[in-house]
C-alpha positions in Angstrom: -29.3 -8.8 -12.6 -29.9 -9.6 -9.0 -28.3 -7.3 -6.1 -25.4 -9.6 -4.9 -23.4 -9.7 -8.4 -23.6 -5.6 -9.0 -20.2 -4.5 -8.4 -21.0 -0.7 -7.8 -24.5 0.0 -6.6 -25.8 3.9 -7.8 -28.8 3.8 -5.4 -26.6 3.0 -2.6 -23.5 4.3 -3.4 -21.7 1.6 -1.7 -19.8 -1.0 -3.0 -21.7 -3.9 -3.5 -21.3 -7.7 -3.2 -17.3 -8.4 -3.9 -17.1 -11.2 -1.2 -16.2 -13.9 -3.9 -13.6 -12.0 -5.7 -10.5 -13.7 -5.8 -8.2 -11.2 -4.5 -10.4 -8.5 -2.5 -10.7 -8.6 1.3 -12.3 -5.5 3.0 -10.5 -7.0 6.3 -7.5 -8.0 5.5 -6.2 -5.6 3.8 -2.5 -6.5 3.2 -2.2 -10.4 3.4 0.6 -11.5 1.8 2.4 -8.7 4.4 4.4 -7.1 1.6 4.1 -3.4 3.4 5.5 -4.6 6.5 8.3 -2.0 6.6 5.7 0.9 6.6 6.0 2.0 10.2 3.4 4.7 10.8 1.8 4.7 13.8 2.5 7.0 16.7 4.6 5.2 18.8 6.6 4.1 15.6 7.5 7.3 14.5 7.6 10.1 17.6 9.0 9.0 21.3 10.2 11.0 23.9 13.2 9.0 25.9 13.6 8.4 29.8 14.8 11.3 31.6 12.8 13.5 28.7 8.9 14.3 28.8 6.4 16.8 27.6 3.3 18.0 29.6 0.8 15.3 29.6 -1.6 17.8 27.7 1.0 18.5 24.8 1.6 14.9 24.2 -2.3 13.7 24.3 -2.6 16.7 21.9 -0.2 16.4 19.7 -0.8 12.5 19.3 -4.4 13.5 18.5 -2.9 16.3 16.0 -0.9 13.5 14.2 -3.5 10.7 13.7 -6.2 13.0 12.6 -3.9 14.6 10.1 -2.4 11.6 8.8 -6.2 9.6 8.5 -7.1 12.5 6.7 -4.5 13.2 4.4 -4.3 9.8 3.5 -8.1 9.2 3.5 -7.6 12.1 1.0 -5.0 11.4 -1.2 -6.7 7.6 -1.4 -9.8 9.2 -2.4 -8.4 11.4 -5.0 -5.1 9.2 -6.6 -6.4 6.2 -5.9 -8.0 4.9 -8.9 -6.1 6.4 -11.0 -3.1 5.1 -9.7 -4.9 1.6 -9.5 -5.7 2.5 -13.0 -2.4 3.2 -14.0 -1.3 -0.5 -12.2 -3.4 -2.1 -13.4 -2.3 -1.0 -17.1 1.3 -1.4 -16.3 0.6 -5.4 -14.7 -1.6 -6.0 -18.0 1.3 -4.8 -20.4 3.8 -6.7 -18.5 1.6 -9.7 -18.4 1.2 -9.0 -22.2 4.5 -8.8 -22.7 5.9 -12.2 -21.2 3.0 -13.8 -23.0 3.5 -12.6 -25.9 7.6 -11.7 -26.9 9.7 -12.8 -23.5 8.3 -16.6 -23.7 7.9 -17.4 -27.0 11.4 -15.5 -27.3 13.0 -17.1 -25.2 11.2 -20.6 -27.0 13.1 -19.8 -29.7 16.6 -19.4 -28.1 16.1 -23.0 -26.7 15.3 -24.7 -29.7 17.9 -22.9 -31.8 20.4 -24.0 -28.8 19.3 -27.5 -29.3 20.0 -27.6 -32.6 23.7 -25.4 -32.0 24.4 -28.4 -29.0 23.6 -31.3 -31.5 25.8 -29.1 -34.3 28.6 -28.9 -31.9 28.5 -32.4 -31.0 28.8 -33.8 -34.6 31.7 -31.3 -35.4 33.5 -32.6 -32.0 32.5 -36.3 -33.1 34.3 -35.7 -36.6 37.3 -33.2 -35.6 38.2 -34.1 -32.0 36.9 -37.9 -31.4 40.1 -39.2 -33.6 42.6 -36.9 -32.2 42.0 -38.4 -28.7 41.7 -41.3 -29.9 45.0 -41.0 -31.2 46.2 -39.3 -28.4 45.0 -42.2 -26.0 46.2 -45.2 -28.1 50.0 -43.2 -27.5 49.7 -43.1 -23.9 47.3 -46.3 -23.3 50.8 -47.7 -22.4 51.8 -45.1 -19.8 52.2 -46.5 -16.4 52.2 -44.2 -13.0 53.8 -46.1 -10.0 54.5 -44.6 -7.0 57.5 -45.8 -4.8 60.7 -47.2 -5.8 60.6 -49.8 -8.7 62.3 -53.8 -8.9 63.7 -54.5 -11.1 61.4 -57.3 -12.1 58.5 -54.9 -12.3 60.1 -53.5 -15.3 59.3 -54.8 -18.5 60.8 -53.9 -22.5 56.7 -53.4 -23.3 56.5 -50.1 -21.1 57.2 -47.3 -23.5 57.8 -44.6 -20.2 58.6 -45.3 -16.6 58.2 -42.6 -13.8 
């Protein structure tokens, strides 16, 4: 096995050659922007108005004081939850996959052909109930005229059954 296809190198204890995985960046980190809302850098989360200022000391400090800590602790809880949690993802994403491939899809397969064969039931019973009863119903109006305005009284004729 040659050097650039080992995922995890023990001599080196780096990662090794992941440049062709579909998915992976080291640079771009977020690409598809989906933590966009996360707003935590310094000037996103601590500002002192106009009008309103600490000693220049205190605020180089204390913005020194917040990015340490929160590299760390993050750095930290990364480190330590992490995998697991990527783990634990990645379990959850494989079931759900699983899931839709196997019992949502083919479920839901099965609810369209046994539709199909309810809409082609439903449309024979309407053929043989419903068809002649508007077929009656239209051979006993087929003869109803709507006019609008007054009539002549040459316009009328004996053959119209019901003048509006």
């Amino acid at each position: 096995m040659s050097s650039d296809t080992r995922v995890f190198d023990l001599t080196n204890r780096h990662m090794g050659m992941m440049d062709n995985t579909p998915g992976f960046s080291m640079e771009e980190r977020d690409p598809n922007n989906i933590n966009l809302h996360l707003q935590v850098m310094w000037d996103d989360v601590i500002a002192e108005p106009e009008g309103i200022a600490s000693r220049d000391c205190t605020w180089r400090t204390s913005y020194k004081c917040f990015r340490g800590a929160k590299h760390c602790c993050y750095r930290f809880l990364a480190c330590l939850l992490g995998p697991c949690l990527a783990c634990c993802l990645g379990c959850q994403f494989a079931c759900l996959a699983f899931q839709h491939i196997w019992c949502n899809t083919p479920c839901l397969r099965q609810c369209k052909i046994n539709c199909n064969f309810i809409r082609a039931l439903n449309r024979v019973c309407a053929g043989a109930i419903l068809a002649p009863c508007f077929d009656v119903c239209g051979t006993m109006f087929q003869r109803i005229r709507v006019r609008h305005g007054p009539m002549s009284e040459e316009d009328t004729k004996e053959q119209d059954l019901f003048t509006v």
